[in-house]
C-alpha positions as CSV (number, residue, x, y, z in Angstrom):
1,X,2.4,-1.0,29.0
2,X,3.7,0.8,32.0
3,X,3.5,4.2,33.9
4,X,6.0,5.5,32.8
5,X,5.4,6.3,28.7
6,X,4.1,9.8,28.6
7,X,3.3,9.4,25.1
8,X,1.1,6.5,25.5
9,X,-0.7,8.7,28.8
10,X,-1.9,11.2,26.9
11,X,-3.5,9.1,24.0
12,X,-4.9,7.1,27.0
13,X,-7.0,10.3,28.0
14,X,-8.1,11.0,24.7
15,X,-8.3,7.7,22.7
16,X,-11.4,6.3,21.6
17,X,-12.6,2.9,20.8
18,X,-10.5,2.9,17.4
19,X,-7.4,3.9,18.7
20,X,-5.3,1.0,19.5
21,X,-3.6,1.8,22.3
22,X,-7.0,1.7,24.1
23,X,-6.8,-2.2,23.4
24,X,-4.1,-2.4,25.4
25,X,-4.9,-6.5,26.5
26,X,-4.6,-6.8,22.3
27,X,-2.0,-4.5,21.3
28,X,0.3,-5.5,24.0
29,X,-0.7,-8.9,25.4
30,X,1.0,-11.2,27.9
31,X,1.4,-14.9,27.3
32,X,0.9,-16.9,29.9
33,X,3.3,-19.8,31.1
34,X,2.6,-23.0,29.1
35,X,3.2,-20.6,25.8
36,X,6.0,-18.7,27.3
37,X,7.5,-22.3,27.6
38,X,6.7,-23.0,24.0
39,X,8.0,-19.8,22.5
40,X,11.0,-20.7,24.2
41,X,12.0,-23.9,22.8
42,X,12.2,-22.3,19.8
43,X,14.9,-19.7,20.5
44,X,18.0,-19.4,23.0
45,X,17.8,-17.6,26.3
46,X,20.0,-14.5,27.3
47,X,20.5,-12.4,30.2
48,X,21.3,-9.4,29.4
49,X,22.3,-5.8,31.8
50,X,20.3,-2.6,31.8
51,X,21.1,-0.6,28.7
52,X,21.5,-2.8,26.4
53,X,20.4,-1.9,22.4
54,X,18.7,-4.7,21.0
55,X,18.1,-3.3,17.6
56,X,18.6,0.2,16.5
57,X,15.9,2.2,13.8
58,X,17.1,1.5,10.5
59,X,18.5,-1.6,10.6
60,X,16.9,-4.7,8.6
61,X,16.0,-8.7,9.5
62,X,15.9,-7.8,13.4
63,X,15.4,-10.7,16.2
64,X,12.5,-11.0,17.9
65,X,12.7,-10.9,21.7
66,X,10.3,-12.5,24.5
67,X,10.7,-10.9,28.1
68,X,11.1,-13.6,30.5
69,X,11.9,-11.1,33.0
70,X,13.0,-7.6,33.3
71,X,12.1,-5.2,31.1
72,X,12.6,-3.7,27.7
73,X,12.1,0.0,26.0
74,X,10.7,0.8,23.0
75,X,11.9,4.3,21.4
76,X,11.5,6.8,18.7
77,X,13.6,9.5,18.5
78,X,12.8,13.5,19.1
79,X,14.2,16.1,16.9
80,X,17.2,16.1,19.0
81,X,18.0,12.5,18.2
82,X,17.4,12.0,22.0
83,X,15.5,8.5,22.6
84,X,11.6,8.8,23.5
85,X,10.3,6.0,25.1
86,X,6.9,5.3,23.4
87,X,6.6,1.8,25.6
88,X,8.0,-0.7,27.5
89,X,7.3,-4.7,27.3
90,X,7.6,-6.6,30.5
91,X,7.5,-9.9,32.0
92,X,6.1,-12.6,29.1
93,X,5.3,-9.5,26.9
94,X,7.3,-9.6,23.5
95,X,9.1,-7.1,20.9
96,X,8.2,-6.7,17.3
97,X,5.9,-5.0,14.4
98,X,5.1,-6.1,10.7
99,X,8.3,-5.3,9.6
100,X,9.5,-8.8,11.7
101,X,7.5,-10.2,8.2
102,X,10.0,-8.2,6.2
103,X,13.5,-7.3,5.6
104,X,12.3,-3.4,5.3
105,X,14.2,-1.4,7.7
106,X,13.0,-0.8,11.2
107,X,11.0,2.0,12.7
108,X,12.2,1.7,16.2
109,X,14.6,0.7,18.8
110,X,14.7,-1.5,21.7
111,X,16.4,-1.4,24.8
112,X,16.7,-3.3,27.9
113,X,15.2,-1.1,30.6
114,X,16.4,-2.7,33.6
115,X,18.8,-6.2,33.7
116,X,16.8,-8.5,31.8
117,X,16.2,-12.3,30.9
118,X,15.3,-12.6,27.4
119,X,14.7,-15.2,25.2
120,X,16.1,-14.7,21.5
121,X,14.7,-16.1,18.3
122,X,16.4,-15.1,14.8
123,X,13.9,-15.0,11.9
124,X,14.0,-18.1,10.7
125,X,13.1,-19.0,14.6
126,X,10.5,-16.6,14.4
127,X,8.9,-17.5,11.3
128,X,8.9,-21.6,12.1
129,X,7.1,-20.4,15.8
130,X,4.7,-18.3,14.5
131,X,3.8,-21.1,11.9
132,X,3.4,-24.1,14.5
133,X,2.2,-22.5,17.0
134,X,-1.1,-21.2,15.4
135,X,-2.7,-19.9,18.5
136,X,0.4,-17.8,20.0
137,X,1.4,-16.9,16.1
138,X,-3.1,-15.8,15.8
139,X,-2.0,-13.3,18.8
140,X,1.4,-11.8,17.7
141,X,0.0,-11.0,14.3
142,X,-3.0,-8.8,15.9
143,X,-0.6,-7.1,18.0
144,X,1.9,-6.3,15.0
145,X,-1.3,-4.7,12.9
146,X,-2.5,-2.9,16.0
147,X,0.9,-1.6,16.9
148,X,1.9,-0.8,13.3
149,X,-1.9,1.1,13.5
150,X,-1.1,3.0,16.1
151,X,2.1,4.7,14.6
152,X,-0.1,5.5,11.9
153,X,-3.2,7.2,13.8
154,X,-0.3,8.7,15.9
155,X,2.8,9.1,13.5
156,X,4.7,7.9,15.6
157,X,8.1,6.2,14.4
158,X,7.5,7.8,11.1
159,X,8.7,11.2,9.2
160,X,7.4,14.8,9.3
161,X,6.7,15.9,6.2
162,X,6.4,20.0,5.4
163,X,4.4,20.8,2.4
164,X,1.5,22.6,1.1
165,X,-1.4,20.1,1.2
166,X,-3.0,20.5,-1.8
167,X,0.8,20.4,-3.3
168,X,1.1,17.6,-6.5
169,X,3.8,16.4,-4.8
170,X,3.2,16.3,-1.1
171,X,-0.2,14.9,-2.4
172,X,1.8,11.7,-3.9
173,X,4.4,11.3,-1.6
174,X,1.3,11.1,1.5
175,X,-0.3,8.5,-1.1
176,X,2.6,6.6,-1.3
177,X,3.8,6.3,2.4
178,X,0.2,6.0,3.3
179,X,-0.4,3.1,1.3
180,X,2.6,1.4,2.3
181,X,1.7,1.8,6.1
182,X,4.7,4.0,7.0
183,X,3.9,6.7,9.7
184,X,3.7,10.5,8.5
185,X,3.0,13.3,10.2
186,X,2.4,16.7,7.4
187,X,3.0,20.1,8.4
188,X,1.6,23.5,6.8
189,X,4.2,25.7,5.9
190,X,2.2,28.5,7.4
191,X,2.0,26.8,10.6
192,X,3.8,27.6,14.4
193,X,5.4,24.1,14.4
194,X,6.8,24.8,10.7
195,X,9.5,27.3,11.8
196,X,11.3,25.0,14.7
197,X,10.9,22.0,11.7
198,X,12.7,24.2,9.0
199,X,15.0,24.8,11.6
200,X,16.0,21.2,12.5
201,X,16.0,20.6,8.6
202,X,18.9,23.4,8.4
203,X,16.0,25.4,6.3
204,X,15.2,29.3,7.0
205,X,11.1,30.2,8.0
206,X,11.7,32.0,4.6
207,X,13.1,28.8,2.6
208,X,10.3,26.6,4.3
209,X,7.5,28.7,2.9
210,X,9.2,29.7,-0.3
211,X,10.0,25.7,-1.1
212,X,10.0,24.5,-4.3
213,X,8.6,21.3,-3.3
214,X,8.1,18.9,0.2
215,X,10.8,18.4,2.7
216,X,11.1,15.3,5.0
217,X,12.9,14.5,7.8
218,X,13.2,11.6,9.5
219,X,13.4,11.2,13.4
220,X,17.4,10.2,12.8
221,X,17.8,13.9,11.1
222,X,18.3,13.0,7.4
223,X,16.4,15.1,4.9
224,X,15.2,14.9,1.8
225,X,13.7,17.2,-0.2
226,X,11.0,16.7,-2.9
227,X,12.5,13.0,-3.3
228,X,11.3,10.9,-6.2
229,X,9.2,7.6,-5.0
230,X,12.0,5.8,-6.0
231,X,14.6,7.6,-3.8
232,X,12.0,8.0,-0.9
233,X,11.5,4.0,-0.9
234,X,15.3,3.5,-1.1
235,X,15.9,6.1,1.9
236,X,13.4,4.8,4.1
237,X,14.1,1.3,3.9
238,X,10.7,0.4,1.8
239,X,12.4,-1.2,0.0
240,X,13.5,-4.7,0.5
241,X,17.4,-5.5,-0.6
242,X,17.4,-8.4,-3.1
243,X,20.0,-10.7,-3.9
244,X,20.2,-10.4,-8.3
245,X,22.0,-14.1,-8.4
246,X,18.7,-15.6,-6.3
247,X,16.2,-17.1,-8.7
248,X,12.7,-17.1,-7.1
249,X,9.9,-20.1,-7.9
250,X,7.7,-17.4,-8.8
251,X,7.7,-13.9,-9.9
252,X,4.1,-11.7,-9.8
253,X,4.3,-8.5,-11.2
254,X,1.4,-6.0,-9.9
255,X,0.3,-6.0,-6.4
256,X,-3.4,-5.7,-7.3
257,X,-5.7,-8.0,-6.1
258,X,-5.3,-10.4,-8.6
259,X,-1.2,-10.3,-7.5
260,X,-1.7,-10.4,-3.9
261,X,-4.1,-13.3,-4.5
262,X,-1.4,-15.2,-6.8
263,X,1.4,-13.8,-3.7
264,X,-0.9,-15.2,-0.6
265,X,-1.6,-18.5,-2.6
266,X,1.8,-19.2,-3.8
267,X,3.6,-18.7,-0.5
268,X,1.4,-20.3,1.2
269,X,1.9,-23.3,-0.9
270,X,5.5,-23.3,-0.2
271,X,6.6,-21.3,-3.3
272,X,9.2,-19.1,-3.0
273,X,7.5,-15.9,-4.0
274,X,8.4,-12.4,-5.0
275,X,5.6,-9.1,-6.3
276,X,7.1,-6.3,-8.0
277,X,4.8,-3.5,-7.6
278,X,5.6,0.2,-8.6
279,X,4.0,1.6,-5.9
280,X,2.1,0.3,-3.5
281,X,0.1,-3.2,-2.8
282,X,-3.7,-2.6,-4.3
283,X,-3.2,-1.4,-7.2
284,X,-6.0,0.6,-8.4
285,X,-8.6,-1.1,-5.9
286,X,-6.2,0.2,-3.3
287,X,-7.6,3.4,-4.0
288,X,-11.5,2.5,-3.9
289,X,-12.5,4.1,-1.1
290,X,-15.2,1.5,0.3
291,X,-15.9,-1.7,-1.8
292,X,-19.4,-3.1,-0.3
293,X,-20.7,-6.2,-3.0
294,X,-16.7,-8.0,-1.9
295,X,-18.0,-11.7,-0.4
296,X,-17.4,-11.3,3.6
297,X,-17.6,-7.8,4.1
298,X,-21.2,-6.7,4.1
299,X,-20.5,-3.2,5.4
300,X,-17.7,-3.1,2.7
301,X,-14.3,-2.1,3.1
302,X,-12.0,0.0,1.9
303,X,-9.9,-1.0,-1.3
304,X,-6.4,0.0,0.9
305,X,-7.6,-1.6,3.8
306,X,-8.1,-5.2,1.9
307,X,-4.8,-4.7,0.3
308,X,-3.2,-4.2,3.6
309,X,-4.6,-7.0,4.8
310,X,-3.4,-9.2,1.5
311,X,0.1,-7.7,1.5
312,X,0.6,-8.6,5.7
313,X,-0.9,-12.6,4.3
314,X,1.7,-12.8,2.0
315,X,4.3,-11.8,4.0
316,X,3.4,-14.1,6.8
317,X,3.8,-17.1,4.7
318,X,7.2,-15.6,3.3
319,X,6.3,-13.7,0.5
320,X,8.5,-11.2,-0.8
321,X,8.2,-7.4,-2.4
322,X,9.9,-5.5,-4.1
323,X,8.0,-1.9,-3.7
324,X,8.5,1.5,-5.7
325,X,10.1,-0.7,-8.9
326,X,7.7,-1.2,-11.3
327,X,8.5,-3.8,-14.3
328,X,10.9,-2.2,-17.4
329,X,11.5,-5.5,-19.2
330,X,11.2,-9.0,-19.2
331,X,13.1,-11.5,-20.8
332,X,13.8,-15.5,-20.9
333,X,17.3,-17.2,-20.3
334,X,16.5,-21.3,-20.4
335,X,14.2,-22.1,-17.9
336,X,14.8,-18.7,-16.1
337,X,12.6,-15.6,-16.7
338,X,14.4,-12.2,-15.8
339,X,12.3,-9.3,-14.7
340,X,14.2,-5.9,-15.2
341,X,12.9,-3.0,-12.5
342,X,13.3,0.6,-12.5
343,X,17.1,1.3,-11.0
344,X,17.8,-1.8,-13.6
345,X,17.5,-4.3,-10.4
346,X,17.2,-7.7,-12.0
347,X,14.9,-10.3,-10.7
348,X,15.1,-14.0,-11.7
349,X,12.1,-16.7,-11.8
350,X,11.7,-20.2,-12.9
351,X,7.8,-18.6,-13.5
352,X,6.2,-15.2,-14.0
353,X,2.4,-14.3,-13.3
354,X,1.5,-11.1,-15.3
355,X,-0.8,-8.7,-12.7
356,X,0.2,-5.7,-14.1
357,X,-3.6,-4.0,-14.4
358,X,-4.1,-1.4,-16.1
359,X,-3.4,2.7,-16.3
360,X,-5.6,5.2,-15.7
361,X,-7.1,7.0,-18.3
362,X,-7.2,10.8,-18.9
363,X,-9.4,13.1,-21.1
364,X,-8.0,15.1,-23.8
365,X,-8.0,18.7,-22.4
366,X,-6.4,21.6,-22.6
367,X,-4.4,22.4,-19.8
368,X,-4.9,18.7,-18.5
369,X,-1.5,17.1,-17.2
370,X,-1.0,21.0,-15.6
371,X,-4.0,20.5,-12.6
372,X,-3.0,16.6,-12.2
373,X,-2.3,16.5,-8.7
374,X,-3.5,20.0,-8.3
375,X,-7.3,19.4,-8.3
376,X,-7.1,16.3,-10.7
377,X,-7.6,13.2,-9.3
378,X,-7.8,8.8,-10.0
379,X,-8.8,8.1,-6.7
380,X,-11.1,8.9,-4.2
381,X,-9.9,7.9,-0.5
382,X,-9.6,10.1,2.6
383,X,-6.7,11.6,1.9
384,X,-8.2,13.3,-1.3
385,X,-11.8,13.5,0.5
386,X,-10.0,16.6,2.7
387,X,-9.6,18.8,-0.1
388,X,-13.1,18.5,-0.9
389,X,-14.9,19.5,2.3
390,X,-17.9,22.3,1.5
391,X,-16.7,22.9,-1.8
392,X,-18.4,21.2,-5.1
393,X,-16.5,18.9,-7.1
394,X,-17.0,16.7,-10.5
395,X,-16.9,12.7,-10.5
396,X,-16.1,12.0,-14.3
397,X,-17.3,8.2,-15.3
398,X,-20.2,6.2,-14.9
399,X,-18.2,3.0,-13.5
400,X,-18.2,1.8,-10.4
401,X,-15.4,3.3,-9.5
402,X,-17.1,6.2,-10.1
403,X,-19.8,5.4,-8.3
404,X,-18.3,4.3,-5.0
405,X,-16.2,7.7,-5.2
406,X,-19.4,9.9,-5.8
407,X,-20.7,8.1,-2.8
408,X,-17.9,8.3,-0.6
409,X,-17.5,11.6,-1.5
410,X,-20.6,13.4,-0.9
411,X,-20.1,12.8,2.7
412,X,-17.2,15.2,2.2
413,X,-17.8,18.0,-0.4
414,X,-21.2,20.3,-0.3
415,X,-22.1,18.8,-3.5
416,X,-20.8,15.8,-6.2
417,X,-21.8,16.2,-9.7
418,X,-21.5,13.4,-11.5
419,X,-20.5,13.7,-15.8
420,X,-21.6,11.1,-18.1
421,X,-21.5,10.8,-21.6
422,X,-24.8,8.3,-21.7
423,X,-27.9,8.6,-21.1
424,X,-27.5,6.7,-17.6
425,X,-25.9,4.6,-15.0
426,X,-27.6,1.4,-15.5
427,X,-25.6,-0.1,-18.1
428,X,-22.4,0.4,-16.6
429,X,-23.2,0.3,-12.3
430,X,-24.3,-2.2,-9.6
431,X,-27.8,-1.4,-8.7
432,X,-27.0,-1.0,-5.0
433,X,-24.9,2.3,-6.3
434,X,-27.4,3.6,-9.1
435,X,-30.2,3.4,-6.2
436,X,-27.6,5.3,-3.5
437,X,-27.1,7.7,-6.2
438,X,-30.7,8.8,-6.5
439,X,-31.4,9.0,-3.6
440,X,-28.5,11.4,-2.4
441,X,-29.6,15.0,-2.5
442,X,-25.6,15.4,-2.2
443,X,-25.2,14.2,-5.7
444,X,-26.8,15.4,-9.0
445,X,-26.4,13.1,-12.6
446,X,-25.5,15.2,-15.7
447,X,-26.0,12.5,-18.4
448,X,-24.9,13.4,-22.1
449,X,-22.6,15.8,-20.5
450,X,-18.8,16.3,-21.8
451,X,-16.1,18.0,-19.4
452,X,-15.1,20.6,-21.8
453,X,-12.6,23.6,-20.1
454,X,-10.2,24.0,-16.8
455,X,-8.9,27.1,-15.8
456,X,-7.1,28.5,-12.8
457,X,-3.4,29.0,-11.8
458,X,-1.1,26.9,-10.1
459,X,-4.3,25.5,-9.0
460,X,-7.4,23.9,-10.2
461,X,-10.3,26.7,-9.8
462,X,-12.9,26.0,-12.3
463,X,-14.3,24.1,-14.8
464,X,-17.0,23.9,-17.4
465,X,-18.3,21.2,-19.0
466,X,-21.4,21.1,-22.1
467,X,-24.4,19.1,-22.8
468,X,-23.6,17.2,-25.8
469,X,-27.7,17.5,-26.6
470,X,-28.1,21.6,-26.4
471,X,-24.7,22.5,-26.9
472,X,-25.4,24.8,-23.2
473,X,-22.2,25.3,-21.4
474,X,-22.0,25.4,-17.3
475,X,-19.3,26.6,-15.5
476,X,-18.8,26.2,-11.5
477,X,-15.9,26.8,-8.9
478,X,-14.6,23.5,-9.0
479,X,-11.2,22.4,-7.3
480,X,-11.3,18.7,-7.1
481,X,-12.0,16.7,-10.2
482,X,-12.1,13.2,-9.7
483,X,-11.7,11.5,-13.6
484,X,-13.0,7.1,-13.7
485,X,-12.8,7.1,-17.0
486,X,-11.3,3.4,-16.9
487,X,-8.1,2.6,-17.7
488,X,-5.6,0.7,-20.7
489,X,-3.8,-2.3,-20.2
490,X,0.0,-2.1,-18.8
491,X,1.8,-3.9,-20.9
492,X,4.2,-1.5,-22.8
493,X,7.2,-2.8,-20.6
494,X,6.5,-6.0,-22.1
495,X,8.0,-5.5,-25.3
496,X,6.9,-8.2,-27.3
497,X,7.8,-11.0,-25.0
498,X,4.2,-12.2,-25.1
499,X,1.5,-12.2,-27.8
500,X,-1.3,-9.1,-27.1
501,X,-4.8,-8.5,-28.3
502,X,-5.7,-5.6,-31.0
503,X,-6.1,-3.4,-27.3
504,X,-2.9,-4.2,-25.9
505,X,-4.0,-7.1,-22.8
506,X,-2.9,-10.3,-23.0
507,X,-4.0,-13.4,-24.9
508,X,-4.1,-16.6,-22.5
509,X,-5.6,-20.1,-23.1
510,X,-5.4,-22.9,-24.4
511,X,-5.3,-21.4,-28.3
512,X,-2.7,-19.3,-27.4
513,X,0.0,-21.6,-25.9
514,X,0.2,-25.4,-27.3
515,X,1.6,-26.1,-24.3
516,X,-1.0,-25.5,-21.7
517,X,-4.5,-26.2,-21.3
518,X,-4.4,-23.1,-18.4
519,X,-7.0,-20.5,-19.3
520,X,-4.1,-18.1,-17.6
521,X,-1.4,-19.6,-19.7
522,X,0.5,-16.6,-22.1
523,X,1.9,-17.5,-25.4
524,X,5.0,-18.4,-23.2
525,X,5.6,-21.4,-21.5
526,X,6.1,-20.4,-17.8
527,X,4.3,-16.9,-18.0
528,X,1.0,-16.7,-17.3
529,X,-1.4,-13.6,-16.5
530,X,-4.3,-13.1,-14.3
531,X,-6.9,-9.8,-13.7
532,X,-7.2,-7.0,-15.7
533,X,-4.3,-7.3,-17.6
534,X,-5.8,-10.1,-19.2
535,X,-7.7,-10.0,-22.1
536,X,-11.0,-11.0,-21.7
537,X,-11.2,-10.9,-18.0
538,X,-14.1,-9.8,-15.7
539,X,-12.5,-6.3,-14.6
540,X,-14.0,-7.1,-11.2
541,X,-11.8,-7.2,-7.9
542,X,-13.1,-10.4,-6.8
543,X,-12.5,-12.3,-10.6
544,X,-8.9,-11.2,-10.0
545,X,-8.3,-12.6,-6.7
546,X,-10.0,-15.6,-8.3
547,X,-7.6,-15.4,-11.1
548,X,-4.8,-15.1,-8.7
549,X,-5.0,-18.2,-6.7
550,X,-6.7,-20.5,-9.4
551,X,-3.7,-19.8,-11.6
552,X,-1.3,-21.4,-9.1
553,X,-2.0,-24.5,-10.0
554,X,-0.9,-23.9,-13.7
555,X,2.3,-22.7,-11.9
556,X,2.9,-26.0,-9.5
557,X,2.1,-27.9,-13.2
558,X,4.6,-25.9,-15.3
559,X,7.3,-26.1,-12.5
560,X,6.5,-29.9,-11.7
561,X,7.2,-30.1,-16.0
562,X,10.4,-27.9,-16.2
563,X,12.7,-28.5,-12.8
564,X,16.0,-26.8,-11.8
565,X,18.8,-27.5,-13.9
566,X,21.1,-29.4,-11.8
567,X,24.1,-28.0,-13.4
């Protein structure tokens, strides 16, 4: 840290336990001598003049640089393009963020602030460090999360995003970058600071409030406007370049738990691993707002917050992912699978794990797909809980999905009614959330009751639904409609590649595939499938990471029994 980062100053005055930039001794440590000396045998040492760029934002597979003396900037950019220091490392302090895990591109640059003595270590340097040296590699982890954090709480290094914020679409591009832990700061249209951003995005005050859709703009000046997730991840750098000739050990496909189990576990045993994931790491868990009956979390924790933590594992043992490409195809060639992704980018495995999960399901209403994103909602997390606040809303499903986002949710909205189409919650919730439930005088239980009509305009406004006993209709103001109805199995990309059950999951085991005695095994040598895609399994977050890493050892057995082709 140092005096003279303004931005860093002001969130000193005002930051509060969480903030981490108040853990300054964590978020930027200093290493003492007997590591300094360690980290250095690993790398080569430079001295370098004032002024020099170590990395630029944008750029991909940066070094990672240890200050042996000297200094050296770190800096966003203002809407000038003009470098803002947001800190600067100094003696035995070092450079870096998660993205050193990754080959996404950079948030930041990095300058020498003064004429410096640096030591230098590629990734490959960097990776074999943080590996052997378990106690220095234990603190430059926590530093990356808490500095990656504090972009986030500060969106910092990020874009600005101008859009209406009950808008469909700033709504899922928010999700997205959210979810994938890249920095985002929204503004209202009808807001002061709007005006001077429409400006810098070459837009009118007019244009800005008159937009068909979001506008971005990164701190660099390019804008988009109402990108598709696709062309958002491949603008930003989310997503990682692949080589399509490079034939991976393993291939998982779904970063649900179940995948980022099978991801962490894989890696770590030396397997050269790669997720596809359409969207974001979690999966539908990564949209549970608190998960509390999870082993080793007895306050809970949120479903994004333990697919964070996942997705950073499996990167720090080498894992791969390939983000915003969900699965189109798959197909065998010999003893090598090919996985087709949406922008037809091909990637090629000696084994696949099937963690595909499952779809939301949606109720047969008139009117239906028009409020999606306008009031209807599949997940209940902060981001949707702001749209709620002293209004009523509906939680449609007696899961405990729904439960956990009735309870979460009643925190936020004046009141959460809750739509069943039994005659209870027991059948179908934990205890611990049927009991919370009763108790709340936040939440009312409509059992036998049927969402029946949605009306409004370009948004959600209200909604009736009937009890299926009297035939009595009720209608309320409603905005925010949160339907956990379950969901089907996502296997249409499959094809028929592998053998499905009469609803669509697939068949594993032992009577499916000759071959293997896995219980994960597909009717495909070499494919297997874990969590909720799988038909049969316990549609529990904890049976799929259990699913994930149990199922490597079918994989290390199939790939013992089929090796690379020398030729």
């Amino acid at each position: 840290m140092t005096d003279d980062s303004p931005a860093i100053e002001a969130v000193r005055r005002t930051a509060g336990a969480s903030d981490p930039y108040a853990r300054e001794q964590q978020t930027f440590p200093v290493l003492n001598d007997e590591q300094v000396a360690r980290v250095s045998e690993y790398g080569r040492t430079e001295d370098l003049p004032k002024g020099a760029v170590l990395f630029e934002r944008g750029q991909r597979g940066v070094d990672f640089f240890l200050i042996l003396d000297g200094t050296v900037e770190i800096y966003d950019l203002d809407d000038q393009g003009r470098p803002v220091i947001i800190t600067t490392h100094r003696k035995h302090q070092f450079t870096g963020e998660l993205d050193l895990f990754n080959q996404r591109k950079i948030l930041v640059g990095g300058r020498t602030g003064t004429a410096s003595r640096i030591v230098r270590l590629n990734r490959d340097q960097f990776r074999r460090m943080a590996g052997t040296e378990a106690d220095i590699g234990e603190i430059m982890m926590r530093a990356f999360i808490l500095r990656r954090s504090a972009f986030i709480v500060h969106s910092e290094a990020g874009v600005t995003l101008l859009g209406t914020g009950a808008d469909r679409d700033t709504i899922r591009i928010s999700r997205f970058l959210t979810r994938n832990g890249y920095p985002v700061d929204r503004l209202d249209p009808d807001t002061p600071e709007a005006a001077a951003f429409a400006e810098a995005c070459g837009l009118s005050p007019e244009d800005a409030r008159a937009q068909a859709g979001p506008v971005l703009r990164t701190p660099d000046g390019q804008v988009f406007r109402n990108p598709t997730t696709p062309e958002l991840a491949d603008q930003l750098g989310l997503t990682e370049e692949l080589d399509p000739a490079h034939v991976y050990d393993l291939a998982v496909v779904g970063g649900g738990p179940a995948g980022l189990s099978a991801c962490v576990y894989g890696a770590s045993e030396a397997l050269d691993t790669i997720v596809i994931e359409a969207e974001a790491p979690g999966g539908q868990a990564g949209t549970s707002s608190r998960i509390e009956n999870y082993l080793g979390f007895p306050t809970g924790i949120s479903g994004q917050a333990l697919a964070a933590r996942a997705w950073i594992q499996g990167q720090k043992f080498g894992a791969r992912f390939a983000i915003a490409r969900g699965a189109t195809g798959i197909r065998r060639d010999g003893t090598i699978f090919t996985v087709t992704t949406e922008g037809d980018m091909p990637v090629r495995a000696r084994a696949v794990i099937l963690a595909s999960g499952a779809t939301y399901r949606r109720l047969a209403l008139e009117n239906y797909e028009t409020y999606e994103g306008q009031g209807i909602h599949y997940a209940a997390t902060a981001l949707e809980a702001q749209f709620c606040k002293g209004s009523d809303i509906i939680v449609v499903g007696g899961g405990n999905s729904a439960g956990q986002a009735a309870v979460f949710l009643s925190g936020h909205a004046r009141h959460v009614h809750i739509l069943v189409r039994g005659d209870g919650l027991a059948a179908s919730m934990s205890d611990y959330l049927v009991q919370r439930i009763d108790q709340s005088r936040r939440i009312t239980l409509h059992c036998n009751a049927e969402l029946t009509r949605l009306e409004g305009d370009r948004m959600l406004r209200r909604a009736t639904w009937t009890d299926r006993r009297t035939g009595e209709n009720v209608t309320k103001d409603i905005s925010n409609i949160f339907v956990m109805i379950g969901a089907v199995p996502n296997t249409a990309w499959m094809g028929d590649c592998v053998d499905l059950d009469d609803k669509g999951f697939v068949l594993t085991g032992a009577g499916v595939c000759k071959e293997s005695a896995s219980p994960f095994q597909t009717s495909v040598p070499g494919i297997f499938a874990v969590g909720d895609v799988r038909s049969g399994s316990v549609k529990r977050v904890a049976s799929g990471v259990g699913e994930g890493s149990v199922c490597i050892s079918a994989v290390h057995a199939y790939l013992a029994a089929h090796p690379v082709d020398p030729s």
